[in-house]
HTML snippet that shows the backbone in 3Dmol.js (N, CA, C, O; Angstrom):
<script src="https://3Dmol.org/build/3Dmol-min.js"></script>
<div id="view" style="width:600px;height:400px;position:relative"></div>
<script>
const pdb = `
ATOM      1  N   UNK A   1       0.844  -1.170   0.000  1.00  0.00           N
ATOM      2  CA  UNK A   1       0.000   0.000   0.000  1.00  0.00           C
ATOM      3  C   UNK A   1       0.892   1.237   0.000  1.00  0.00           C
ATOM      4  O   UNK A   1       1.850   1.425   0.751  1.00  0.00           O
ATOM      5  N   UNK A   2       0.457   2.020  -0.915  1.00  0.00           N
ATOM      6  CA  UNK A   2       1.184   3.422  -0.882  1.00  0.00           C
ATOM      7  C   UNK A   2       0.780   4.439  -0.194  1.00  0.00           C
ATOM      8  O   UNK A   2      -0.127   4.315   0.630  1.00  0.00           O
ATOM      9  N   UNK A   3       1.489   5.789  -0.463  1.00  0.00           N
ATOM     10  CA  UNK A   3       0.497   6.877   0.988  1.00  0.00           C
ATOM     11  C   UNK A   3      -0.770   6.975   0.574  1.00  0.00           C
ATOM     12  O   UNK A   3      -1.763   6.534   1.152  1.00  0.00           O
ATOM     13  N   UNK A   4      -0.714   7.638  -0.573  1.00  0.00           N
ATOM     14  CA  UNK A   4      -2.093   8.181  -1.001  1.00  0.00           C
ATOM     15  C   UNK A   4      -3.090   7.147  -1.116  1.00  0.00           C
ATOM     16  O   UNK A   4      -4.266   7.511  -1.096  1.00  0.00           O
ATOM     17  N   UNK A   5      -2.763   5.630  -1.260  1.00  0.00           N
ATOM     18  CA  UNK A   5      -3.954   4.742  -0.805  1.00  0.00           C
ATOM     19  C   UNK A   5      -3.761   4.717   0.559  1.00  0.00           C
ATOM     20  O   UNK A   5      -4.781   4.292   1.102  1.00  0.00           O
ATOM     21  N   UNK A   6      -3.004   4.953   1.243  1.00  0.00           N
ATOM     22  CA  UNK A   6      -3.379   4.946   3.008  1.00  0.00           C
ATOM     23  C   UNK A   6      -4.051   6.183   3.355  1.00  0.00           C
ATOM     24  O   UNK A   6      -4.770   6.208   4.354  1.00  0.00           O
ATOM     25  N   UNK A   7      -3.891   7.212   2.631  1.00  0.00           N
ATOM     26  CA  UNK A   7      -4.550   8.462   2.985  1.00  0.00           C
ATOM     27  C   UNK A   7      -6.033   8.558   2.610  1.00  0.00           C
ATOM     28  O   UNK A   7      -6.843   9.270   3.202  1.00  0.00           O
ATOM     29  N   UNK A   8      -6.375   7.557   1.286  1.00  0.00           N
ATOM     30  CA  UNK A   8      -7.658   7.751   1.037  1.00  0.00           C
ATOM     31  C   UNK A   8      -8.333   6.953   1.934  1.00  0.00           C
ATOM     32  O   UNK A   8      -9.415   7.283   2.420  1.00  0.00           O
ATOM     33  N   UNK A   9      -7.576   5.591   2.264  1.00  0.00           N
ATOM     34  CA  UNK A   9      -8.252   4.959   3.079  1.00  0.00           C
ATOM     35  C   UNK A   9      -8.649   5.381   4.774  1.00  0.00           C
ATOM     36  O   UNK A   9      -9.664   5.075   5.400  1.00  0.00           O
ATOM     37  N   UNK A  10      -7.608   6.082   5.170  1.00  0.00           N
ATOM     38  CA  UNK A  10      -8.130   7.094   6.467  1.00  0.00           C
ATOM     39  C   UNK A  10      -8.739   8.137   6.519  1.00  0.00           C
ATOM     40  O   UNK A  10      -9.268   8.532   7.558  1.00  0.00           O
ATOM     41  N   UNK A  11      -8.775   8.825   5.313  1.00  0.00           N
ATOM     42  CA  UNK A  11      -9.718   9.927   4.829  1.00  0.00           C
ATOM     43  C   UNK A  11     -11.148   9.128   4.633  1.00  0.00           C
ATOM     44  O   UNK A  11     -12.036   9.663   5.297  1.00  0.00           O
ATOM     45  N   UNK A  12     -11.518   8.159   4.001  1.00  0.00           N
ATOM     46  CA  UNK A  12     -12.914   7.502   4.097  1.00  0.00           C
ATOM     47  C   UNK A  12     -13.811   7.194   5.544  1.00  0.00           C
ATOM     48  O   UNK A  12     -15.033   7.149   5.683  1.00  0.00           O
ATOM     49  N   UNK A  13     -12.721   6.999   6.557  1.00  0.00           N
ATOM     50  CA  UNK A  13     -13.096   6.492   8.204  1.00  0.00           C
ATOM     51  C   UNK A  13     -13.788   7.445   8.235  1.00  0.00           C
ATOM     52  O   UNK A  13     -13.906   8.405   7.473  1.00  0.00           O
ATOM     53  N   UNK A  14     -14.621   6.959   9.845  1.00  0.00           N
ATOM     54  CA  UNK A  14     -15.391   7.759  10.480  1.00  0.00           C
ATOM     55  C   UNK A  14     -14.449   8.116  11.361  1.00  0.00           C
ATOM     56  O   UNK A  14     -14.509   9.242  11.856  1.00  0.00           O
ATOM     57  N   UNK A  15     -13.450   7.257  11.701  1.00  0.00           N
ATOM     58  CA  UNK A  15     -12.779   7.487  12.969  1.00  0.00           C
ATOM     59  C   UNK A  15     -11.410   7.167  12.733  1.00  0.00           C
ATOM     60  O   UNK A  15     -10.957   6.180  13.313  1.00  0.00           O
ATOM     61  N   UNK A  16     -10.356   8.125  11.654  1.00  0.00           N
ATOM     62  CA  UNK A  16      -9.102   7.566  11.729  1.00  0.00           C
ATOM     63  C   UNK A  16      -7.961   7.053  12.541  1.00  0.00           C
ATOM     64  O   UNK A  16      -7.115   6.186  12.322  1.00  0.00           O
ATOM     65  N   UNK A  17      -8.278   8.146  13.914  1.00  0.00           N
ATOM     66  CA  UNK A  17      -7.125   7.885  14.698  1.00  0.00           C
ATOM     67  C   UNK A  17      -7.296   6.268  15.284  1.00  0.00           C
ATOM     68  O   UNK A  17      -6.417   5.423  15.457  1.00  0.00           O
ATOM     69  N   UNK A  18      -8.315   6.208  15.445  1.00  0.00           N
ATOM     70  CA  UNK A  18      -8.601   4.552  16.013  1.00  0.00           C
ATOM     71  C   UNK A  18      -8.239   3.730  15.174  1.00  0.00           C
ATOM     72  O   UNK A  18      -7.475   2.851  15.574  1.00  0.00           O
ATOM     73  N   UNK A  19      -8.743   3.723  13.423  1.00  0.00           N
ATOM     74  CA  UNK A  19      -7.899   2.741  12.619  1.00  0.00           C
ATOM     75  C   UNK A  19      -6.690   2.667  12.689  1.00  0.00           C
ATOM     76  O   UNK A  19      -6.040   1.625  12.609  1.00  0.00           O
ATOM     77  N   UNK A  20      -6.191   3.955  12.871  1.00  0.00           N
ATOM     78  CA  UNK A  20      -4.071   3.698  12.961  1.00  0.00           C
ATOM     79  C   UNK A  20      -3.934   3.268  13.858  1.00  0.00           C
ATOM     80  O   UNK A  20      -2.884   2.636  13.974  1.00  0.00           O
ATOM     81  N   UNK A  21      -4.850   3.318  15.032  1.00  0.00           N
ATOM     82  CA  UNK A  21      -4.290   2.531  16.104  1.00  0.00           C
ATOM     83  C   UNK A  21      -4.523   1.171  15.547  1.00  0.00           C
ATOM     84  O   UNK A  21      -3.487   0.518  15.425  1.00  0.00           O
ATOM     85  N   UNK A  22      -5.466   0.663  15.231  1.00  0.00           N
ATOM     86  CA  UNK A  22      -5.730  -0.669  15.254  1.00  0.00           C
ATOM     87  C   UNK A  22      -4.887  -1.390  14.257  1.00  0.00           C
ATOM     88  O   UNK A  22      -4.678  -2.601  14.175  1.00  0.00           O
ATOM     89  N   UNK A  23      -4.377  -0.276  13.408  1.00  0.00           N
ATOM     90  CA  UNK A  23      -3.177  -0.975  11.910  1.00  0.00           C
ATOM     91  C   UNK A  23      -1.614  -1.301  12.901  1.00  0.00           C
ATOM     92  O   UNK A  23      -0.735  -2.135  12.684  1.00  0.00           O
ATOM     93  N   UNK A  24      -1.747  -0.160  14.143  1.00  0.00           N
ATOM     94  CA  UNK A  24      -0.768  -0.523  14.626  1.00  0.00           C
ATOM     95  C   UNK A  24      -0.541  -1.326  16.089  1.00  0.00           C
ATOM     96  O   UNK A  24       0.507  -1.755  16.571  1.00  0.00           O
ATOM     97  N   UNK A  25      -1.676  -1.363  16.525  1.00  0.00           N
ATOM     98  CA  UNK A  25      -1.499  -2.567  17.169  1.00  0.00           C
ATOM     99  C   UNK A  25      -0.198  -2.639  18.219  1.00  0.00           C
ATOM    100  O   UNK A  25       0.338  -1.624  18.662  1.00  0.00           O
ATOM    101  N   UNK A  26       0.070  -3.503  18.427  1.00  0.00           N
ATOM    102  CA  UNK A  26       1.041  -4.463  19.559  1.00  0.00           C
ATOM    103  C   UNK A  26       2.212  -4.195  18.302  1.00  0.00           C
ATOM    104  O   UNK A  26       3.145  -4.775  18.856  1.00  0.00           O
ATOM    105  N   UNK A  27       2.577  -3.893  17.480  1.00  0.00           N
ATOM    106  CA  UNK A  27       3.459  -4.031  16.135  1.00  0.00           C
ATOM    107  C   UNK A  27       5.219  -3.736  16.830  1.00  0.00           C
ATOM    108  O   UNK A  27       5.441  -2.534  16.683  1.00  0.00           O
ATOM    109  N   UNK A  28       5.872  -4.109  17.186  1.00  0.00           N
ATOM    110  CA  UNK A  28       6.985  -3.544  18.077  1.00  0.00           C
ATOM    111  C   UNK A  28       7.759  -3.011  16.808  1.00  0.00           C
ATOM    112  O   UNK A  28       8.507  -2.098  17.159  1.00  0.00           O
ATOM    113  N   UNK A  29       7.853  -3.320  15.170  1.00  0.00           N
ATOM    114  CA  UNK A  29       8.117  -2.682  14.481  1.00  0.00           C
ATOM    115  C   UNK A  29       7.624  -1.161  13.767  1.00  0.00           C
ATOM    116  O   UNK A  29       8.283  -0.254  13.259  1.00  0.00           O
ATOM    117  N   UNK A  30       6.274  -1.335  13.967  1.00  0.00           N
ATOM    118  CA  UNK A  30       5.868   0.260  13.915  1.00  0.00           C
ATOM    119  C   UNK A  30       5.960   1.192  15.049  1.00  0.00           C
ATOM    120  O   UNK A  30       5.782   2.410  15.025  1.00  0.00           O
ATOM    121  N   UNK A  31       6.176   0.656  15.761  1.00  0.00           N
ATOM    122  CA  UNK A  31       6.507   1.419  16.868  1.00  0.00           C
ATOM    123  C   UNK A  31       7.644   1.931  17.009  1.00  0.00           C
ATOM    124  O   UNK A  31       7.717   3.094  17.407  1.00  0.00           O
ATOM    125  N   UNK A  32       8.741   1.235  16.734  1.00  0.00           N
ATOM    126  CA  UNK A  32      10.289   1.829  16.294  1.00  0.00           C
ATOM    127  C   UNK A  32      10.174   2.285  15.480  1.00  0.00           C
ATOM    128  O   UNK A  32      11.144   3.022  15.305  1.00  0.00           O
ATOM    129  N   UNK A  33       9.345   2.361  14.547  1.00  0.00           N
ATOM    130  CA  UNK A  33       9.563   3.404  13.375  1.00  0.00           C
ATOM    131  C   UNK A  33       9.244   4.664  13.592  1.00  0.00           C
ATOM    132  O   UNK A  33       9.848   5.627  13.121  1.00  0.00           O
ATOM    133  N   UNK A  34       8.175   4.710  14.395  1.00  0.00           N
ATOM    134  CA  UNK A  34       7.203   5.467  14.866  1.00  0.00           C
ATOM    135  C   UNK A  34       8.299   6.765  15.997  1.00  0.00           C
ATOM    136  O   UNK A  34       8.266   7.986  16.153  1.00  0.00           O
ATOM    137  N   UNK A  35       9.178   5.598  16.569  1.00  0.00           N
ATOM    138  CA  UNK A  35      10.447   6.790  17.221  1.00  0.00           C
ATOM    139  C   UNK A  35      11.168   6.969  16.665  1.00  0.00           C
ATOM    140  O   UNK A  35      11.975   7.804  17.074  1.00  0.00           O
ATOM    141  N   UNK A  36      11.383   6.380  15.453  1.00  0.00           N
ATOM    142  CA  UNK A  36      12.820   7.272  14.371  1.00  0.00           C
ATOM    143  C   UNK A  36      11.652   8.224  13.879  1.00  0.00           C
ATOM    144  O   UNK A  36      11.884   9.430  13.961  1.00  0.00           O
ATOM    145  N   UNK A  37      10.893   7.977  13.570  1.00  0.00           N
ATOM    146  CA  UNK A  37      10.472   9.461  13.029  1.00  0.00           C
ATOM    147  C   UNK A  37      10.338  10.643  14.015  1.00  0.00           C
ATOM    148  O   UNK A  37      10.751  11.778  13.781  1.00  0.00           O
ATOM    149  N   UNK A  38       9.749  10.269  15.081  1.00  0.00           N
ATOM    150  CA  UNK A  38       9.884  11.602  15.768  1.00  0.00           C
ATOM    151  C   UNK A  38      11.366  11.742  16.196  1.00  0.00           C
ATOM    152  O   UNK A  38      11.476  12.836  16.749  1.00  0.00           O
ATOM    153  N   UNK A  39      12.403  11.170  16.173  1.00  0.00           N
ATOM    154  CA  UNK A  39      13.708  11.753  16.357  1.00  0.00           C
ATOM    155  C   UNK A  39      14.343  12.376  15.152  1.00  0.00           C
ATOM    156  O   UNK A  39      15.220  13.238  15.102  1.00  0.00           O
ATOM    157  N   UNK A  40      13.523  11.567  13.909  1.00  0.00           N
ATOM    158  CA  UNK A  40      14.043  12.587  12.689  1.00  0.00           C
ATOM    159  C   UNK A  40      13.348  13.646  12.838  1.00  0.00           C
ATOM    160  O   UNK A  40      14.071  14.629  12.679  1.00  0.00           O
ATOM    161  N   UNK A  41      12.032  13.983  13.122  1.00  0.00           N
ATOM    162  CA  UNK A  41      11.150  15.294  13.521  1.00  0.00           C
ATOM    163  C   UNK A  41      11.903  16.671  13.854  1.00  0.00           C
ATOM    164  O   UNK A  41      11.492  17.794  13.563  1.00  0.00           O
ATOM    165  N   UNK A  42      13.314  16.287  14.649  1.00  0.00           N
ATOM    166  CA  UNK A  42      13.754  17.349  14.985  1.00  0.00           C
ATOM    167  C   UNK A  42      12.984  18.673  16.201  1.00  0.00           C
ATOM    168  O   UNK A  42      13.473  19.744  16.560  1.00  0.00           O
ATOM    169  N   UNK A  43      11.801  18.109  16.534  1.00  0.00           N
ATOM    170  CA  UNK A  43      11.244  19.049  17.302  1.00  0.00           C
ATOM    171  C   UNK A  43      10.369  19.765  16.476  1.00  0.00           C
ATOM    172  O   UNK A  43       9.889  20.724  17.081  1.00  0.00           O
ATOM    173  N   UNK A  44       9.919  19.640  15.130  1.00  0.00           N
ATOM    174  CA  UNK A  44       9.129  20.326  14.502  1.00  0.00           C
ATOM    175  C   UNK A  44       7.691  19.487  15.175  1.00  0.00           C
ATOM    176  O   UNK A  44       7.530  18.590  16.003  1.00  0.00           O
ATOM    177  N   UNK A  45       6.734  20.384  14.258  1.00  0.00           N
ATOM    178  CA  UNK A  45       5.375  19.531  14.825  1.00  0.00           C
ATOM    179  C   UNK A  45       5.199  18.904  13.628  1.00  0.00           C
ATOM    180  O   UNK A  45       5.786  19.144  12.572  1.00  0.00           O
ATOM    181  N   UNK A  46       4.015  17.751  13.938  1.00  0.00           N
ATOM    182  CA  UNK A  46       3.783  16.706  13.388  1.00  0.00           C
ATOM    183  C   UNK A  46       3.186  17.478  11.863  1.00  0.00           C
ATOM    184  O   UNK A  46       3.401  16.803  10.856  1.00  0.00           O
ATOM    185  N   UNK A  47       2.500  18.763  11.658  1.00  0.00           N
ATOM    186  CA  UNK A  47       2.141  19.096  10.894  1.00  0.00           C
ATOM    187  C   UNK A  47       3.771  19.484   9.882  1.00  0.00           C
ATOM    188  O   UNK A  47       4.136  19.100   8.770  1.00  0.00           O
ATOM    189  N   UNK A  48       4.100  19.952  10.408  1.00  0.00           N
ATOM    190  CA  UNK A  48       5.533  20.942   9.769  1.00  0.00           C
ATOM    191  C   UNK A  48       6.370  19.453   8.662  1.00  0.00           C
ATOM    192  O   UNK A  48       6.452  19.298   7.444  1.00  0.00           O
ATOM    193  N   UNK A  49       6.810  18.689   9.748  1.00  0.00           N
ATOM    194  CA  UNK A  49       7.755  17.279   9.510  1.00  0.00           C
ATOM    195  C   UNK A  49       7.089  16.942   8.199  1.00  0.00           C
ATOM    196  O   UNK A  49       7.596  16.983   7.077  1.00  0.00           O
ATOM    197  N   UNK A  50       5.386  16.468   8.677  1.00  0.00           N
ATOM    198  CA  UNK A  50       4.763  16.288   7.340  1.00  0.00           C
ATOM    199  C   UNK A  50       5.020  16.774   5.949  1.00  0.00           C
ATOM    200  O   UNK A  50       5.542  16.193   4.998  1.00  0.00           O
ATOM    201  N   UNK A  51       4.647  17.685   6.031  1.00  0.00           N
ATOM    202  CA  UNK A  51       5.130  18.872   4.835  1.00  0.00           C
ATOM    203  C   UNK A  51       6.284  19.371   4.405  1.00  0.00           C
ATOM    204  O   UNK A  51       6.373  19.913   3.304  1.00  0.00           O
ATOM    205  N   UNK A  52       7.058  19.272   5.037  1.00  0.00           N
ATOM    206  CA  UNK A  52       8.834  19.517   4.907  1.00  0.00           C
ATOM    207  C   UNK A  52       8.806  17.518   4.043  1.00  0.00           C
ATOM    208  O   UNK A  52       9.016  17.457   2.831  1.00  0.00           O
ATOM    209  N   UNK A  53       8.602  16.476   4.657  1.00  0.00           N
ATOM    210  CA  UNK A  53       8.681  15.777   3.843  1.00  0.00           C
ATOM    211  C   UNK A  53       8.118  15.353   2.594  1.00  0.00           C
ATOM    212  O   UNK A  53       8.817  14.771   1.764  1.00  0.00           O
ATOM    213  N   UNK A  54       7.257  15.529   2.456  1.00  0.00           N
ATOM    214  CA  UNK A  54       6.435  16.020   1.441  1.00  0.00           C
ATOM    215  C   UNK A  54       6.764  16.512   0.002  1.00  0.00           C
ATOM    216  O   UNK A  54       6.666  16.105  -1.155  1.00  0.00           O
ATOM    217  N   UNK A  55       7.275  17.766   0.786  1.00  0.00           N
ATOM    218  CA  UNK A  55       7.561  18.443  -0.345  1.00  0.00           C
ATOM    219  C   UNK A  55       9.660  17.974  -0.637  1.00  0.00           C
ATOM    220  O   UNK A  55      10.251  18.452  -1.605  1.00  0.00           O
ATOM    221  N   UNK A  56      10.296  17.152   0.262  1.00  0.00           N
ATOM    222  CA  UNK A  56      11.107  16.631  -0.369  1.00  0.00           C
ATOM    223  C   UNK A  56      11.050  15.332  -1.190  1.00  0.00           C
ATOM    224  O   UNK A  56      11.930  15.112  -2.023  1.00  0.00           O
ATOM    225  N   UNK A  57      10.264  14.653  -1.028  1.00  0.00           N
ATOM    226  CA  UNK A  57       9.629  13.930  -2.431  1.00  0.00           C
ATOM    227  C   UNK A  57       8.513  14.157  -3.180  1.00  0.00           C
ATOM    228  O   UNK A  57       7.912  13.183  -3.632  1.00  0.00           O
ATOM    229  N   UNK A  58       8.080  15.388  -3.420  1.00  0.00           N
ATOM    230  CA  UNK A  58       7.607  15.779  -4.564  1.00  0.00           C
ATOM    231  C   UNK A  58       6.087  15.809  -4.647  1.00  0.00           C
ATOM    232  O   UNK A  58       5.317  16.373  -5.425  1.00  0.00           O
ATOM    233  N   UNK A  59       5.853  14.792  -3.290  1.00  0.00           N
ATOM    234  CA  UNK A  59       3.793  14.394  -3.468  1.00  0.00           C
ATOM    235  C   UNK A  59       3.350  15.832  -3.422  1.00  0.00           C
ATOM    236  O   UNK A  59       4.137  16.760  -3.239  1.00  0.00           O
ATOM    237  N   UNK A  60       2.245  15.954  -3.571  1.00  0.00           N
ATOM    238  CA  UNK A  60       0.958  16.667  -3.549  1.00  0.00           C
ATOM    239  C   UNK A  60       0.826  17.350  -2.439  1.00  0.00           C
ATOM    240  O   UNK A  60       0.451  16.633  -1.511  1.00  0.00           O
ATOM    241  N   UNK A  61       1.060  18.979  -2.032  1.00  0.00           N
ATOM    242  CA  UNK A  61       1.191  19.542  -0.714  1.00  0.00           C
ATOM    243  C   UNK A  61      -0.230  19.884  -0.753  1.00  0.00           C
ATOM    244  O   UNK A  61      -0.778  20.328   0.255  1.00  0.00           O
ATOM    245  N   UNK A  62      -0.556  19.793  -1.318  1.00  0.00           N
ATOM    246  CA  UNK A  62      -2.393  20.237  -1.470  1.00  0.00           C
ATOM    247  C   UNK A  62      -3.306  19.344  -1.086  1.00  0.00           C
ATOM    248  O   UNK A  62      -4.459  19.586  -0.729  1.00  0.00           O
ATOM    249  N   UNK A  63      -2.733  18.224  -1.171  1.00  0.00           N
ATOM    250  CA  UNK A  63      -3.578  16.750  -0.566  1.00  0.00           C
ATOM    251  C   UNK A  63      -2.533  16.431   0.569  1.00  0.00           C
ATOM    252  O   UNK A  63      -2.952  15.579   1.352  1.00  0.00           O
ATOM    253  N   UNK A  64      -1.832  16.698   0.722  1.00  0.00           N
ATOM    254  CA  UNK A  64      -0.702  16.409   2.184  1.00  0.00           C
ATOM    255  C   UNK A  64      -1.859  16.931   3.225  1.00  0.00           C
ATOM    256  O   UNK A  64      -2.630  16.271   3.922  1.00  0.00           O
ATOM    257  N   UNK A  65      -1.627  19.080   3.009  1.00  0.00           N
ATOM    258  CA  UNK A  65      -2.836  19.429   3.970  1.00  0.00           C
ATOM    259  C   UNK A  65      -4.138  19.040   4.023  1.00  0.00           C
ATOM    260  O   UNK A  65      -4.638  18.522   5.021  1.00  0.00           O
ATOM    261  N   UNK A  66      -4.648  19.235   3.127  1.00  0.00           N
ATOM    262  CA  UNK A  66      -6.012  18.777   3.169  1.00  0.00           C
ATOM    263  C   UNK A  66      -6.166  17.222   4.111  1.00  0.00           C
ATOM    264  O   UNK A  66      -7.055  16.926   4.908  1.00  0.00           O
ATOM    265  N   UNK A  67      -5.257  16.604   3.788  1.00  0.00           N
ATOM    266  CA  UNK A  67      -5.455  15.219   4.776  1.00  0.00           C
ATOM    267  C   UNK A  67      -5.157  15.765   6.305  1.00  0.00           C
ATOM    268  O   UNK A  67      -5.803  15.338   7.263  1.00  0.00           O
ATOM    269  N   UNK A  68      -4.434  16.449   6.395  1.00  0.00           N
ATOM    270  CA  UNK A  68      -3.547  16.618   7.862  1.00  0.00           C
ATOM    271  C   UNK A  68      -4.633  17.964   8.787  1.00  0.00           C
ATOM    272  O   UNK A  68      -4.376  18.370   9.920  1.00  0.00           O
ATOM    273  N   UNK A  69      -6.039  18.517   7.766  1.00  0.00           N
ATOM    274  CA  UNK A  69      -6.519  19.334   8.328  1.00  0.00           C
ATOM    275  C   UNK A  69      -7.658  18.159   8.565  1.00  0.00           C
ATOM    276  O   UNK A  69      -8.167  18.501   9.633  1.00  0.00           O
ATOM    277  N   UNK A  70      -8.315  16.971   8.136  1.00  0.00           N
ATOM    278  CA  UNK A  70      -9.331  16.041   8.463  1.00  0.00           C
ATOM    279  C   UNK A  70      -8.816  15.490   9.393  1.00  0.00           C
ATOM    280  O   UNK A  70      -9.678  15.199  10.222  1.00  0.00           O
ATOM    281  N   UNK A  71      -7.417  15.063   9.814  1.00  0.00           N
ATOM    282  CA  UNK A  71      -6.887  14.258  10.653  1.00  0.00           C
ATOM    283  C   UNK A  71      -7.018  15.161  12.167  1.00  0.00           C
ATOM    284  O   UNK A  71      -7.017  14.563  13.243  1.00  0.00           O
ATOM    285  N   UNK A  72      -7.119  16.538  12.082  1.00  0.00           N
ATOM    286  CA  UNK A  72      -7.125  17.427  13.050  1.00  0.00           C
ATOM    287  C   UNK A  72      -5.546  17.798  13.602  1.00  0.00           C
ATOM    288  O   UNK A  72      -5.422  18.316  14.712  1.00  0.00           O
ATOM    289  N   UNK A  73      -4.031  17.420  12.530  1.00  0.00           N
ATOM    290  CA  UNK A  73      -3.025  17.266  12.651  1.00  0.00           C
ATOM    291  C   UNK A  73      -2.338  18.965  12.224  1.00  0.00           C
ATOM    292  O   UNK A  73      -2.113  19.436  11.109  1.00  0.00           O
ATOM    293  N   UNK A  74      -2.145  19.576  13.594  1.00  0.00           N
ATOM    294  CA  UNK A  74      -2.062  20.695  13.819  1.00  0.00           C
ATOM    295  C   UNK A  74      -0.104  21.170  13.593  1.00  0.00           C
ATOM    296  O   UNK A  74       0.276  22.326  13.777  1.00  0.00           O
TER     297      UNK A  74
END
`;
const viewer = $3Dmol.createViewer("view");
viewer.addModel(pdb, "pdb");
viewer.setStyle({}, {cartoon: {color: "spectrum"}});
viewer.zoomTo();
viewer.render();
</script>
């Protein structure tokens, strides 16, 4: 699965944050991933990191936000 099919597919929920929880689960590998990213984060916010990455591979900053303003990802 790629982003933008993970994004449409959490953009369709009623309730995304609960599906990511439930994709992630007990996962002890998403969970380490889950702390390299916030140590790559640098202290930015979850919105900023987003979009700074984003726009270093090229996706769609227009559907980046738009997802990250449904997610309530400030």
């Amino acid at each position: 699965m790629d982003i933008v099919q993970l994004m449409n597919m959490l953009s369709s929920s009623p309730n995304p944050q609960q599906m990511v929880q439930q994709m992630i689960g007990n996962n002890p590998q998403i969970k380490q991933s889950i702390t390299q990213l916030k140590n790559m984060a640098g202290g930015k916010s979850p919105r900023e990191f987003a979009l700074q990455m984003a726009k270093q591979n090229n996706m769609p900053i227009e559907q980046i936000t738009q997802f990250l303003d449904r997610m309530g990802i400030k």
